[in-house]
Structure formats: structure tokens, C-alpha cells
Backbone bond lengths (Angstrom), bond angles and torsions (degrees), N, CA, C in turn:
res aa  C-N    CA-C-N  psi(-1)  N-CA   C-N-CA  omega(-1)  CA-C   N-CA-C  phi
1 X - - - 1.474 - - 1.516 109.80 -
2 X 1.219 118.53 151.24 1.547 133.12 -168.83 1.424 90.79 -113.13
3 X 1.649 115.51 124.33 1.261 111.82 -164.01 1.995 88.23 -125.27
4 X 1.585 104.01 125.67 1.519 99.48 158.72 1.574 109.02 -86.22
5 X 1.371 109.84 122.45 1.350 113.60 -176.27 1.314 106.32 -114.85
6 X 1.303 142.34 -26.36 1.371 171.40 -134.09 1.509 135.01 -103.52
7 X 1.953 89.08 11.03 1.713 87.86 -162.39 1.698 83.52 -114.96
8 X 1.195 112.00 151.16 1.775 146.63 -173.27 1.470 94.57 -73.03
9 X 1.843 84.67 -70.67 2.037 109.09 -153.78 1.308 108.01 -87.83
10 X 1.555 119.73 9.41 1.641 114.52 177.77 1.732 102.92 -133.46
11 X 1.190 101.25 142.67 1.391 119.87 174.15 1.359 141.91 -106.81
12 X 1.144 156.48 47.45 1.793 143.09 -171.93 1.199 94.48 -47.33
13 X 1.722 126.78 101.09 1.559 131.34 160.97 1.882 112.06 -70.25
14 X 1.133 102.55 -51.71 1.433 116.02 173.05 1.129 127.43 -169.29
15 X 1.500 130.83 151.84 1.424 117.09 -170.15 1.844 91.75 -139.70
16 X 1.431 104.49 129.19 1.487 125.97 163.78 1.368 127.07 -167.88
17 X 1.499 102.80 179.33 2.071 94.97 -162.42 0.977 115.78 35.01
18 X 1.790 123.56 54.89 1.577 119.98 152.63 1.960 109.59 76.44
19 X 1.319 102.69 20.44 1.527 109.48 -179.96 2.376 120.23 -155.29
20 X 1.025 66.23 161.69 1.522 73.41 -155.45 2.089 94.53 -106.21
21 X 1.374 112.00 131.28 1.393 98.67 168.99 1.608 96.59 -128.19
22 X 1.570 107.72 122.34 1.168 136.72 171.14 1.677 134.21 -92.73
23 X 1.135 116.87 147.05 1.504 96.52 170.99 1.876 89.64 -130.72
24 X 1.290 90.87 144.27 1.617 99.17 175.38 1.713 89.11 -125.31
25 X 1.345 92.94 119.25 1.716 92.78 161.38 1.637 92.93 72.58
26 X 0.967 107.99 -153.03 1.955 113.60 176.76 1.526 111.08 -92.80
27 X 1.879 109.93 10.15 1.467 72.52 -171.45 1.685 77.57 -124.08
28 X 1.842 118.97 162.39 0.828 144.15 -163.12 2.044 105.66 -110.23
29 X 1.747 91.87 129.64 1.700 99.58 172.66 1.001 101.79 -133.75
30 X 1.733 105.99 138.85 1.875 94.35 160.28 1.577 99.90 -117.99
31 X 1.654 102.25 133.87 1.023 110.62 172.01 1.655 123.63 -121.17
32 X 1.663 126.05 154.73 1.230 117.84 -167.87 1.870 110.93 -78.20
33 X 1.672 114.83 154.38 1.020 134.91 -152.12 1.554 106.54 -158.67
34 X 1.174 107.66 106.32 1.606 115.26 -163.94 1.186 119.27 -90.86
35 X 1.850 118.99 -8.40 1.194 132.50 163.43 1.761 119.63 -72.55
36 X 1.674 112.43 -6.70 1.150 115.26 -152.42 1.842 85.80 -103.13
37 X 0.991 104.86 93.55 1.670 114.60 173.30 1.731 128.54 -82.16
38 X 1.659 88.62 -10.08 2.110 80.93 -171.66 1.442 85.67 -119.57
39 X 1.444 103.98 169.32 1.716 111.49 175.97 1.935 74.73 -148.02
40 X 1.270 94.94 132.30 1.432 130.04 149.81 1.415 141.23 -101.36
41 X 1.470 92.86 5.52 1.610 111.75 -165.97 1.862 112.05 81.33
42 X 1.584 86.22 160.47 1.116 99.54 -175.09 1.603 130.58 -101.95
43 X 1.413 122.44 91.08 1.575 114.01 -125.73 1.316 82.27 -113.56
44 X 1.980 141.22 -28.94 1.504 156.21 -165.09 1.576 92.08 -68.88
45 X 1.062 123.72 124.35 1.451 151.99 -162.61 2.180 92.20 -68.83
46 X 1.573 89.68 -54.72 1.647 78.43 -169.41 1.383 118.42 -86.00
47 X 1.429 133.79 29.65 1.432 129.39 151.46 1.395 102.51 -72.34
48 X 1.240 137.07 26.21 1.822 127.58 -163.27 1.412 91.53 -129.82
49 X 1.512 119.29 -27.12 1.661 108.68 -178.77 1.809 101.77 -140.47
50 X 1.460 114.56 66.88 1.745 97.44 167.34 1.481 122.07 -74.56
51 X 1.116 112.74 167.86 1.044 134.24 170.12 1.854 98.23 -76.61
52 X 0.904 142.76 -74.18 1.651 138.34 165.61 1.389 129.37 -115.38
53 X 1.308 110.24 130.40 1.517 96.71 -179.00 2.019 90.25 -114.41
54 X 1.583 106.99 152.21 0.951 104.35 162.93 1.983 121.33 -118.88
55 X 1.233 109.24 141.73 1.672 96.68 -150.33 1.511 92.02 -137.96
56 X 1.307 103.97 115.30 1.652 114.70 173.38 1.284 122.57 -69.69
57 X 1.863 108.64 128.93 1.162 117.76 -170.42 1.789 105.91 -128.21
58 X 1.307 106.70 96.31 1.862 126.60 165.86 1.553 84.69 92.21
59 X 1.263 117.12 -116.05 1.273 125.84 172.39 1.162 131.37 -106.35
60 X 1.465 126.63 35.47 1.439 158.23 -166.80 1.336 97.50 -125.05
61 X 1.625 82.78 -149.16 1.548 111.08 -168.28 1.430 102.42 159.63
62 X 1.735 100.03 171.02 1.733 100.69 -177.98 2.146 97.55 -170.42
63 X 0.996 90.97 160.54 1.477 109.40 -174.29 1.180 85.66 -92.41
64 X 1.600 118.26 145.71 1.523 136.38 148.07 1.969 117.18 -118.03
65 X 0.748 119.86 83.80 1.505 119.57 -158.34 1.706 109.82 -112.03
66 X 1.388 105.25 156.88 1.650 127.02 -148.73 1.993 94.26 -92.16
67 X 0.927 109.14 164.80 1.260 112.87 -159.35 2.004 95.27 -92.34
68 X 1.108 91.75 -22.87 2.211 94.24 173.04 1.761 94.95 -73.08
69 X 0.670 99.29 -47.44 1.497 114.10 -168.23 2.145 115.84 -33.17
70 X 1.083 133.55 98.11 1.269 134.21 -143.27 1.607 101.15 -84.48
71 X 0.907 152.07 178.62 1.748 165.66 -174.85 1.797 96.64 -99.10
72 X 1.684 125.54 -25.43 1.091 110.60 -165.30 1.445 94.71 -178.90
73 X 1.354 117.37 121.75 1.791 127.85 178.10 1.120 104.89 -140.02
74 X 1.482 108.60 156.95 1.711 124.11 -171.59 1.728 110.68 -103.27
75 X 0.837 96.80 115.01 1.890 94.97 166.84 1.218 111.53 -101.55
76 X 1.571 124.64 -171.66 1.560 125.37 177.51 1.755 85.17 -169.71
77 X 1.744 80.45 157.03 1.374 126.73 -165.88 1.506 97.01 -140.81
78 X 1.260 114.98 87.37 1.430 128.88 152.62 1.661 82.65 79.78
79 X 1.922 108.29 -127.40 1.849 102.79 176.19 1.201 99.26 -75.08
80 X 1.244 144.63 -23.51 1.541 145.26 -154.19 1.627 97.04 -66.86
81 X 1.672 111.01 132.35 1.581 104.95 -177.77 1.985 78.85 -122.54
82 X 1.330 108.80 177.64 1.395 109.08 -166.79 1.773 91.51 -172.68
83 X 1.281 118.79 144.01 1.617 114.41 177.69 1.679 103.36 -116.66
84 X 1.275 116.87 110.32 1.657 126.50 173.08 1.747 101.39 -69.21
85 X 1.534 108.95 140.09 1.317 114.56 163.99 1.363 111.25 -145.23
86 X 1.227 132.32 127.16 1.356 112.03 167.31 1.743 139.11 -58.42
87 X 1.233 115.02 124.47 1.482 102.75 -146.52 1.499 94.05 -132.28
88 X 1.277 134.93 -154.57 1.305 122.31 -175.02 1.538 114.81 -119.06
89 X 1.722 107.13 177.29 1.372 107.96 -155.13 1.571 122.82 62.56
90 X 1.145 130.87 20.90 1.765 152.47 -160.11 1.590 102.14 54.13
91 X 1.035 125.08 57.10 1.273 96.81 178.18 1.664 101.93 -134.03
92 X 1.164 101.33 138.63 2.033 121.17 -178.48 1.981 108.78 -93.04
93 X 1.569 111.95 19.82 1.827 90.40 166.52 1.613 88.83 92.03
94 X 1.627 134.20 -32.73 1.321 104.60 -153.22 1.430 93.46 -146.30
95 X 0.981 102.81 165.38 1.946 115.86 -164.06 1.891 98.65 -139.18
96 X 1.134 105.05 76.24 1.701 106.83 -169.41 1.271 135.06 -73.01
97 X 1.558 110.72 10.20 1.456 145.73 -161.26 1.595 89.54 -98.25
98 X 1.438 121.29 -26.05 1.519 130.89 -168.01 1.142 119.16 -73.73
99 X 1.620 116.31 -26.25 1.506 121.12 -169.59 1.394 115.79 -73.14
100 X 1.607 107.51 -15.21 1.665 87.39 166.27 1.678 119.62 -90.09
101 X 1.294 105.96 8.46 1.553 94.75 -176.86 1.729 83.27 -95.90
102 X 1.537 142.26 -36.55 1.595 141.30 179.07 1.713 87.86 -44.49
103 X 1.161 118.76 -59.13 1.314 90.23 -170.10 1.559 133.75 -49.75
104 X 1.699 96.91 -50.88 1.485 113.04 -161.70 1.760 78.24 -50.41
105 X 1.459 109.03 -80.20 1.600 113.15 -158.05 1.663 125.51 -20.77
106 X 1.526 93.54 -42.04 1.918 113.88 179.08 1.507 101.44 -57.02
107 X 1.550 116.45 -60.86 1.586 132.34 -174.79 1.649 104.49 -45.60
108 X 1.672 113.55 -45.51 1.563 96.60 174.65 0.777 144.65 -97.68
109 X 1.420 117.67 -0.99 1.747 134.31 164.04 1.483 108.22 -75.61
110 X 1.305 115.23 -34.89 1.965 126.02 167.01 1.912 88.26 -49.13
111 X 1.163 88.73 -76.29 1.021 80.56 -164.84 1.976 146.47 -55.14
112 X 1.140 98.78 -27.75 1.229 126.07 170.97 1.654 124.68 -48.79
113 X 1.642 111.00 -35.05 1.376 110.53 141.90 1.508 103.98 79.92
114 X 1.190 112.12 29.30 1.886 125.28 -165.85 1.866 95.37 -170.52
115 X 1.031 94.12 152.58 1.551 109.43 177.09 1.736 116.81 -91.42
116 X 1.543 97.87 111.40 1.609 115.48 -152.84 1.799 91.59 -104.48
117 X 1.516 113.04 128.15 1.167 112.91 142.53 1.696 129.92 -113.65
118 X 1.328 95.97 145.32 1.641 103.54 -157.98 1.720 106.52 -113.54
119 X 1.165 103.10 135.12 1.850 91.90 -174.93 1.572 85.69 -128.31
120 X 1.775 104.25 121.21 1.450 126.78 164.63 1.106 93.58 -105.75
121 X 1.678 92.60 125.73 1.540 129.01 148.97 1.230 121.23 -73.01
122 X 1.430 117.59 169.61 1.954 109.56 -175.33 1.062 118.69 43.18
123 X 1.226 133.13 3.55 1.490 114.14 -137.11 1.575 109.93 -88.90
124 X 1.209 124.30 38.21 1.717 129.05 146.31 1.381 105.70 47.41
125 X 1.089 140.28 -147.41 1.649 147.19 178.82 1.607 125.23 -81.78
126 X 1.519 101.75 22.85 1.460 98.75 153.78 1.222 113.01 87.15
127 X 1.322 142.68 23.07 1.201 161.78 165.40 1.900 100.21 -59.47
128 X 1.191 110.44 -72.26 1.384 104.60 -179.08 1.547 126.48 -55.08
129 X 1.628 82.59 -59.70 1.765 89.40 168.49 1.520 99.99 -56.57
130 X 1.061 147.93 -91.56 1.522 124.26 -148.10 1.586 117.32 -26.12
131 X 1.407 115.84 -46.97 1.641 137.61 -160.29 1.511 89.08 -53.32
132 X 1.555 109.28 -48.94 1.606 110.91 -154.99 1.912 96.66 -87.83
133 X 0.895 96.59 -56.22 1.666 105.41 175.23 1.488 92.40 -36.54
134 X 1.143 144.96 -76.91 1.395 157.56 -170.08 1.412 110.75 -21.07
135 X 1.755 100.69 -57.57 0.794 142.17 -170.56 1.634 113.82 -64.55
136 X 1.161 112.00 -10.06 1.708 118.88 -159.53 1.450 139.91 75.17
137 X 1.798 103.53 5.44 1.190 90.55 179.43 1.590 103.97 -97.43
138 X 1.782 99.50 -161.39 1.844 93.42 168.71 1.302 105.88 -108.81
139 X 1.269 118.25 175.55 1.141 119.46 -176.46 1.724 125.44 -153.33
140 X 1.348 103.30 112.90 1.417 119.29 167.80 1.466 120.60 -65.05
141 X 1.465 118.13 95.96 1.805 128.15 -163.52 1.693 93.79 -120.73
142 X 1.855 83.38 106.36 1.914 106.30 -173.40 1.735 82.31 -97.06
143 X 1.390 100.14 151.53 1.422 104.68 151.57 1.771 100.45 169.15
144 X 1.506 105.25 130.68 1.497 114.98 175.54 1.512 131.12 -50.12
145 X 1.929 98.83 -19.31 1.772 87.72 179.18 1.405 101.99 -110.87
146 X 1.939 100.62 155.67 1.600 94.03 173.12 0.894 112.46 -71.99
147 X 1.778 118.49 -32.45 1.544 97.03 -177.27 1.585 138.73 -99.80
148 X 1.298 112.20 19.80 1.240 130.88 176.97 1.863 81.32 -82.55
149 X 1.576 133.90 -75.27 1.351 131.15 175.97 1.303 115.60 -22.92
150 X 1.453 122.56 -67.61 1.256 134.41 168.90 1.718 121.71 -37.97
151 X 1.148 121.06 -30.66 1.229 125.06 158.66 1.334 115.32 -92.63
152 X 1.406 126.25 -39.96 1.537 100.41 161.06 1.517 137.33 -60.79
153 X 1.325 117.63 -23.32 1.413 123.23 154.17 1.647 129.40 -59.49
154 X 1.927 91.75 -12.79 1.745 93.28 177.91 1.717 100.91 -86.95
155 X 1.572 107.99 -19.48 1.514 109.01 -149.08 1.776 87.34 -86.38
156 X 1.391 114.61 -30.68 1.709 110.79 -178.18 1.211 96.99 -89.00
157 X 1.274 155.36 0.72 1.368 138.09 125.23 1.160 129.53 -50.75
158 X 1.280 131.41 -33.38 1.622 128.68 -179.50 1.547 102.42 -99.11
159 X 1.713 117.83 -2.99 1.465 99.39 154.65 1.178 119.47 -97.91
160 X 1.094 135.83 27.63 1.633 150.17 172.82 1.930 96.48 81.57
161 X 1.210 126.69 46.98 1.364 119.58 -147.58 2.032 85.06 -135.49
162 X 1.099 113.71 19.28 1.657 120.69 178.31 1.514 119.31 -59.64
163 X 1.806 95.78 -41.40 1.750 99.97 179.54 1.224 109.94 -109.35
164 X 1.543 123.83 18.29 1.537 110.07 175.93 1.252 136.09 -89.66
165 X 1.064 151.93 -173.72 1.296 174.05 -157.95 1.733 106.87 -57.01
166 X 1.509 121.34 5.90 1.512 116.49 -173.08 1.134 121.45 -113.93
167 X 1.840 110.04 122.29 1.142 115.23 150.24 1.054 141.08 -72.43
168 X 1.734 137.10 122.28 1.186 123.23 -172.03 1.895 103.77 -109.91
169 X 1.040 104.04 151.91 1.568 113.21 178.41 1.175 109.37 -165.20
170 X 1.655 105.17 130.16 1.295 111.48 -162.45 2.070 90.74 -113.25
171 X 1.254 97.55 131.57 1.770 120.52 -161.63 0.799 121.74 -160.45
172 X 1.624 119.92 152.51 1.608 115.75 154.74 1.574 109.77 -61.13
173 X 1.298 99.56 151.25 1.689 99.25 -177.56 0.986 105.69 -73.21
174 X 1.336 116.58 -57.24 1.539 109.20 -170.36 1.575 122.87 -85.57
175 X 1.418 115.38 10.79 1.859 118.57 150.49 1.614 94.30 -64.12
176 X 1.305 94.63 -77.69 1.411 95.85 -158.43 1.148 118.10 -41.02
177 X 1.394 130.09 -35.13 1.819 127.77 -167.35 1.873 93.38 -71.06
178 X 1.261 114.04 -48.71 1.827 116.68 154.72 1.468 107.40 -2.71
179 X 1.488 99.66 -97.53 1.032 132.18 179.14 1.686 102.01 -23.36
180 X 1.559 104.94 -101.74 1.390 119.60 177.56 1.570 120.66 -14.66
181 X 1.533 110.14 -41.63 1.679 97.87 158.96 1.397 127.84 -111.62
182 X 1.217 113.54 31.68 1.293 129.85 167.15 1.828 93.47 -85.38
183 X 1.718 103.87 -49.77 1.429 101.64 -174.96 1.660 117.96 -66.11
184 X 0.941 104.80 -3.52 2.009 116.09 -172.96 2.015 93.52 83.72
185 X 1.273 144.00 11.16 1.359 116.97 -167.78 1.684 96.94 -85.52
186 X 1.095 86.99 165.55 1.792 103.62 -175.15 1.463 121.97 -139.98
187 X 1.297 137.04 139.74 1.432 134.02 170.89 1.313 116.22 -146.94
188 X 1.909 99.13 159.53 1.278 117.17 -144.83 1.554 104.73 -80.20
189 X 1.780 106.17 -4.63 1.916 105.90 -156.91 1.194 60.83 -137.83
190 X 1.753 103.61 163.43 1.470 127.16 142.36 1.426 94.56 -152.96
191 X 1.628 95.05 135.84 1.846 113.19 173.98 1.178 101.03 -123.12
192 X 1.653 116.96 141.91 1.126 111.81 160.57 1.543 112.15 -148.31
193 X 1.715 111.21 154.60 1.392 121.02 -159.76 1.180 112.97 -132.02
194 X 1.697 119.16 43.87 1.386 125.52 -169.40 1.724 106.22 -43.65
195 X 1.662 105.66 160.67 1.122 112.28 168.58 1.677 99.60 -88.60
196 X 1.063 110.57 168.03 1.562 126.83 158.85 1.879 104.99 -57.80
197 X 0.934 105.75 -91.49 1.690 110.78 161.39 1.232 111.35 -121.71
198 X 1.678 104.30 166.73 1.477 126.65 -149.41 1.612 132.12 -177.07
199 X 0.973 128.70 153.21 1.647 109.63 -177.68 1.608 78.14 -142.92
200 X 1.387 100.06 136.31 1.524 105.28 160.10 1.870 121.78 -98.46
201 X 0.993 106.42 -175.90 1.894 110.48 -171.03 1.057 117.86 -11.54
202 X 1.911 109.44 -46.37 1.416 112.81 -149.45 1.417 103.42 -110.54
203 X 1.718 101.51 20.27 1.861 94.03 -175.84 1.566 102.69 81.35
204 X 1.655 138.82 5.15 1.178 137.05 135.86 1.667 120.42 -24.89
205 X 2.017 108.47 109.87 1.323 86.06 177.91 1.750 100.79 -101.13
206 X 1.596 99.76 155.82 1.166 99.65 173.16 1.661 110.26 -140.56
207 X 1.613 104.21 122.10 1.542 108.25 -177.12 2.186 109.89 -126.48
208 X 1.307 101.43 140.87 1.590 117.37 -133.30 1.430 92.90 -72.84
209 X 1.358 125.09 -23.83 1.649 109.54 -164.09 1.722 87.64 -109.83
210 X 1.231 129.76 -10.53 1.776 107.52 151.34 1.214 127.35 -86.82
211 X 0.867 125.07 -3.77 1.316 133.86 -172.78 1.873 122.22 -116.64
212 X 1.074 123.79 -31.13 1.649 138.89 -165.01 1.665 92.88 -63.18
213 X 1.277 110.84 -50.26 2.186 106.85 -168.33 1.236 92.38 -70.39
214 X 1.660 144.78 -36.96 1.679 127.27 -166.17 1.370 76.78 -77.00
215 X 1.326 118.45 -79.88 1.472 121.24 -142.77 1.676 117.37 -42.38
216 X 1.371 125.81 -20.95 1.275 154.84 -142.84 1.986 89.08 -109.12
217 X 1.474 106.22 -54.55 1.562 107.65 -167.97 1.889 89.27 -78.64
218 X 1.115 123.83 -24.35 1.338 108.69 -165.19 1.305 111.64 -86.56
219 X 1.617 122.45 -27.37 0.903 124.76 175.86 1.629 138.88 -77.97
220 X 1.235 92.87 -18.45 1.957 135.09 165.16 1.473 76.77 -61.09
221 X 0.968 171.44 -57.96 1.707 153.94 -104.45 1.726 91.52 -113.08
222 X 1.279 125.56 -46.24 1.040 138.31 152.17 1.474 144.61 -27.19
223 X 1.462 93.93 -48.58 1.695 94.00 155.29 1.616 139.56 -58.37
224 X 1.264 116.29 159.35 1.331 96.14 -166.55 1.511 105.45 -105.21
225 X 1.720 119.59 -172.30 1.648 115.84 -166.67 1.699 98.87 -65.76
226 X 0.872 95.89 -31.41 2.099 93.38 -171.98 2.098 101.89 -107.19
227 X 1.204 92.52 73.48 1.636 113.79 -177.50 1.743 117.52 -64.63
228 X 1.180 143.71 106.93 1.422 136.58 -179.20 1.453 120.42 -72.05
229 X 1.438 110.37 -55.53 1.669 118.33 -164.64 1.513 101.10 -161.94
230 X 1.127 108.81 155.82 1.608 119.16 169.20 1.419 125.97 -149.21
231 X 1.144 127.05 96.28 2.153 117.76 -137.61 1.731 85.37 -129.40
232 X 1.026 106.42 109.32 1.760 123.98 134.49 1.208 127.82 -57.33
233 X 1.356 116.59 109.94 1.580 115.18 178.70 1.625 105.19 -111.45
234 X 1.688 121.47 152.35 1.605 103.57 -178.06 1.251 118.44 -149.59
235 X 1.298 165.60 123.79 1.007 139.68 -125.35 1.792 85.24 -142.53
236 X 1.227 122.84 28.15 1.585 120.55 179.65 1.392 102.94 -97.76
237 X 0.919 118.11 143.77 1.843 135.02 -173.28 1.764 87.72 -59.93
238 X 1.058 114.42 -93.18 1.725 144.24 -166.32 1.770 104.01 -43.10
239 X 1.249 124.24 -19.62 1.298 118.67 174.34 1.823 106.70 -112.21
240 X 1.820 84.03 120.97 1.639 85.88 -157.75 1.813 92.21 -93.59
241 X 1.388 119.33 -174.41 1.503 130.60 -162.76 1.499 96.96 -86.14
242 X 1.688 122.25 -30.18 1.388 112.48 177.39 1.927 112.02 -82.02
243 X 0.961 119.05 -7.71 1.070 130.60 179.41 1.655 115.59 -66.12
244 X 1.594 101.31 -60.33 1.508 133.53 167.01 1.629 94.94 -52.73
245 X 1.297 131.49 -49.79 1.483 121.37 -152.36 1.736 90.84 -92.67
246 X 1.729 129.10 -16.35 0.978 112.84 178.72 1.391 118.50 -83.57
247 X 1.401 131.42 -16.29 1.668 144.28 155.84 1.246 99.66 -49.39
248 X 1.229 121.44 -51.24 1.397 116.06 -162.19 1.650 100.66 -75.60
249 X 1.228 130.86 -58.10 1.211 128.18 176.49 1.306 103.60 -42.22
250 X 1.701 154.32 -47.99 1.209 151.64 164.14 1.583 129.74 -29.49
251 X 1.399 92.71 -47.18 1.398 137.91 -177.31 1.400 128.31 -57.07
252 X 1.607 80.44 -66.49 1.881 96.84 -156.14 1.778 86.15 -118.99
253 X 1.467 120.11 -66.93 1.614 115.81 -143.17 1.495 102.61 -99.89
254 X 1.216 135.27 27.18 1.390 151.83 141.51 2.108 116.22 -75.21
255 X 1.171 92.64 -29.35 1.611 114.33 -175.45 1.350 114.01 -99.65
256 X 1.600 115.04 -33.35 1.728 122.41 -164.10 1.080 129.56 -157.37
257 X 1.734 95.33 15.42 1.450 106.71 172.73 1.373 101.10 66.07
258 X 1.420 103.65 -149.59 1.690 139.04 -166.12 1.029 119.64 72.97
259 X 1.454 111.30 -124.13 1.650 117.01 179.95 1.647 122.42 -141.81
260 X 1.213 109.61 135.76 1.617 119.94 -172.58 1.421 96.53 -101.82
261 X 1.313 111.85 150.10 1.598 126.72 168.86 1.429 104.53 -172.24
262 X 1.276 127.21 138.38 1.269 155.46 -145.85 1.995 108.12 -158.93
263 X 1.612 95.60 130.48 1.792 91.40 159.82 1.355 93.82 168.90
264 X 1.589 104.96 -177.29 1.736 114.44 -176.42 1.524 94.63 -91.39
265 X 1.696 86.25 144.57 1.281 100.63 160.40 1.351 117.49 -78.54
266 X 1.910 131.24 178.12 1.572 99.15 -161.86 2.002 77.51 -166.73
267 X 1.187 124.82 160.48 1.614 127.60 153.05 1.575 104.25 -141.57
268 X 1.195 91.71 147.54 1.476 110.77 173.21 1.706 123.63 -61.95
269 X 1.441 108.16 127.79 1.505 104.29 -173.23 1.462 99.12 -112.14
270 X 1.887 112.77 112.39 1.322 122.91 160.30 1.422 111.15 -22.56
271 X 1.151 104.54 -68.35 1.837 95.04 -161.62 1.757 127.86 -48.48
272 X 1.364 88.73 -33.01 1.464 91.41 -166.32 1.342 96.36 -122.17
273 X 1.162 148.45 31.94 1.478 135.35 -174.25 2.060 120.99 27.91
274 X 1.316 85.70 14.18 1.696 90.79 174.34 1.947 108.04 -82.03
275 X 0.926 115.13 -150.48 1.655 138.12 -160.67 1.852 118.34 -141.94
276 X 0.684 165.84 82.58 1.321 177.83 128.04 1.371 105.39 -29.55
277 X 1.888 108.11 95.08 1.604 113.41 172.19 1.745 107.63 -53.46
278 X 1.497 92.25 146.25 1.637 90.73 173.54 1.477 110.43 -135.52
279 X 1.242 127.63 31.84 1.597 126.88 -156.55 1.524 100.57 121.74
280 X 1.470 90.95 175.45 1.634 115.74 179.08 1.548 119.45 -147.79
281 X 1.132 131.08 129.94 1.659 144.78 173.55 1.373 110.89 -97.54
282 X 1.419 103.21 157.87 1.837 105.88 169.76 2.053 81.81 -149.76
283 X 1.613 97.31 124.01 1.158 92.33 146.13 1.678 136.08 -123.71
284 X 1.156 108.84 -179.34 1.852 125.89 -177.85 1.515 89.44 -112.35
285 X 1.690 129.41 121.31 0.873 138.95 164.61 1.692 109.88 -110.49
286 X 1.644 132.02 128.64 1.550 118.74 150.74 1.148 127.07 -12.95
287 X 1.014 126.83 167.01 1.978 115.82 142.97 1.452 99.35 -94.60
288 X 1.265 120.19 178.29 1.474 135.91 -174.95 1.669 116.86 23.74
């Protein structure tokens, strides 16, 4: 397991009865978590006063939030600044289980010692792209909503990341990757953060276990002759990390060698010194 252990401004306080209580920054949410199967009781002092709880209603859901409680706050991850909001379907802008793959990604474009361009797919509010942007490379940031884009352009502004190297384009992923090698362009990274299901702009449906091996071989076409990394991240129950690393072996390390690695992502839970899966990655590493 790939454990983010490393964050300041984010918290796993405790997670039970199907819910997670967090603190981002100083202020505290508990939100629901369907992997969280045991309740031991609730013994952590601040499940008694959050700042938001979010509580599913039929096949919804809805925010209930505290009157301190702001419309929009900034946390940080090392230089990385990022703005949490509560938004819908439980979700706050940020997926914090991610920062250990921001690292690995940052560590090999540093390292790499050549000028890397990286084209993130899905890529939601800019979590990756910042890491790599950070990092020095450029970056191609695909993603179908404006305003998931629109906040990632706020989040590479508050990391001093306003004049760098990023393209943003808001698309179907897989037109655009079309496109992109229809045009001959090529890059040295490719990330991608499919949804489970999805419809893009045009009412495009897209669902993750028909689609991930084309989309995965088509997008491999894309890389360029001197290739860095290529990381699948997935947040679907039923598609496991060896699964993801076996596309890629099809894909990528049948053709170019290097290195495969696959596993759950995981964060640390205060209460109990245990681990709380949060997703799963498979990556395509170079050799040397």
C-alpha cells in the first residue's frame, strides 16, 4: 500500500459507521464512506461538534454546515496551495490519498534532467498538474467540467503556478486524445483519473471497465520516443491495481520494458494507528 502520510493541513481523525471524520485545515467534516464497515463507537471528541456533516438522502445527498464554516478555504501540501469547498456527491475539490503519487511524479520529472511534457487526463482541480507544474514540467490539463478547470486554474494560482507551463482544456478525454494524435503531438507523462461512469459535453457515455484497455492502448500512442511514466489512478471497487498494471503490461512494458508497480492507495487514521484504503494506482515507469 502507498500510504499519504505527509499532509500538515489534512486529517483522517477517525472513521466508523460508514463515515469518515476529517479535519481539513482547522475546520472539521464528516463525510459518508461505504468501505467503512465496523463502528466501534464513537470515542474522538470532535464527531460531537463539525464544522459539516454531509448525510445521504434516497439517492442524493446534501451538506448541513456550521455557521464558522467558510463557502471556500485554502490548505497546502508542502508548496502546493489547493482551495477545499464542500461541493456535491461528498466531495471537498480534493482527493488526499493522491499526494503520495504528487510526490513520486514531482521526484521523476526533477529528476529526469530534460524538459518533460505531461498531459493529465480527468484531471479534476489540479492536484496532479500542480505536482508536475511544480515540478518544471508543462502541462496538458484535459477535463470535461468548466468548473472543476476553473478551480484548478484558481489552485495553480495560489501555488504561484499563474505564468507557467499549463494548458487547460476543457473536453471529452477521449475526443481530444483523438484529436492530439491525429495532430502528431506527443508527451513524456501521461496521468490518468478516469471516472467510474460519466458522460462528457456532448452526452458522451463513458463507463471504466469498458472502456480503460482502448482508452489506455490509445493513449500509449501518445507518448513520445523518450517516455517517463504513465499512472492510472481508479476509484472503482471491481477494478483491482493488478488489473490496471496488467493493461499496462499489454500496453506499455511488452513494447519498452521498464517498470510496472501497482497497489492501494491508503491514509492514516488518528484514532487507531490503522490505514484506510482510498483507491488504487498501477504505474508504467522508464528504466533508468
Amino acid at each position: 500500500m502507498w500510504l499519504s502520510d505527509k499532509w500538515k493541513d489534512y486529517e483522517l481523525l477517525d472513521c466508523q459507521g460508514g463515515e469518515r471524520l476529517e479535519r481539513w485545515g482547522k475546520y472539521m467534516l464528516i463525510r459518508p464512506d461505504p468501505q467503512i464497515i465496523w463502528d466501534c463507537g464513537r470515542h474522538v471528541k470532535e464527531w460531537s461538534h463539525p464544522d459539516g456533516v454531509y448525510t445521504r438522502v434516497g439517492g442524493g445527498g446534501s451538506w448541513q454546515t456550521g455557521e464558522r464554516l467558510p463557502e471556500k478555504w485554502c490548505i497546502s501540501y508542502g508548496k502546493m496551495r489547493f482551495y477545499v469547498r464542500p461541493m456535491g456527491f461528498k466531495h471537498t475539490g480534493l482527493f488526499p490519498e493522491q499526494a503520495v503519487n504528487w510526490d513520486r511524479m514531482s521526484s521523476l520529472i526533477q529528476s529526469a534532467g530534460r524538459p518533460i511534457k505531461v498531459l493529465n487526463l480527468f484531471a479534476y482541480t489540479g492536484g496532479a498538474t500542480i505536482a508536475c507544474a511544480s515540478a518544471g514540467a508543462s502541462v496538458c490539463h484535459v477535463d470535461a467540467s468548466r468548473g472543476m478547470t476553473m478551480t484548478a486554474r484558481e489552485n495553480a494560482a495560489l501555488s504561484g503556478l499563474a505564468d507557467a507551463h499549463i494548458r487547460y482544456i476543457v473536453d471529452d478525454c477521449q475526443k481530444f486524445a483523438e484529436r492530439e494524435l491525429r495532430r502528431g503531438n506527443r508527451y513524456d507523462a501521461i496521468i490518468m483519473d478516469p471516472p467510474s461512469y460519466g458522460r462528457g459535453p456532448s452526452g458522451e457515455v463513458w463507463k471504466l471497465e469498458e472502456n480503460i484497455h482502448k482508452f489506455v492502448s490509445l493513449t500509449a500512442k501518445l507518448l513520445s520516443d523518450t517516455p517517463l511514466f504513465f499512472l492510472i489512478n481508479s476509484y472503482t471497487t471491481g477494478l483491482s491495481p493488478l488489473t490496471m498494471e496488467y493493461i499496462l503490461r499489454l500496453e506499455l512494458y511488452s513494447q519498452l520494458g521498464g517498470v510496472l508497480e501497482s497497489g492501494e492507495l491508503g491514509l492514516p487514521v488518528t484514532s487507531s494507528g490503522g490505514v484506510l484504503p482510498c483507491g488504487a494506482s498501477a504505474w508504467w515507469i522508464a528504466d533508468g
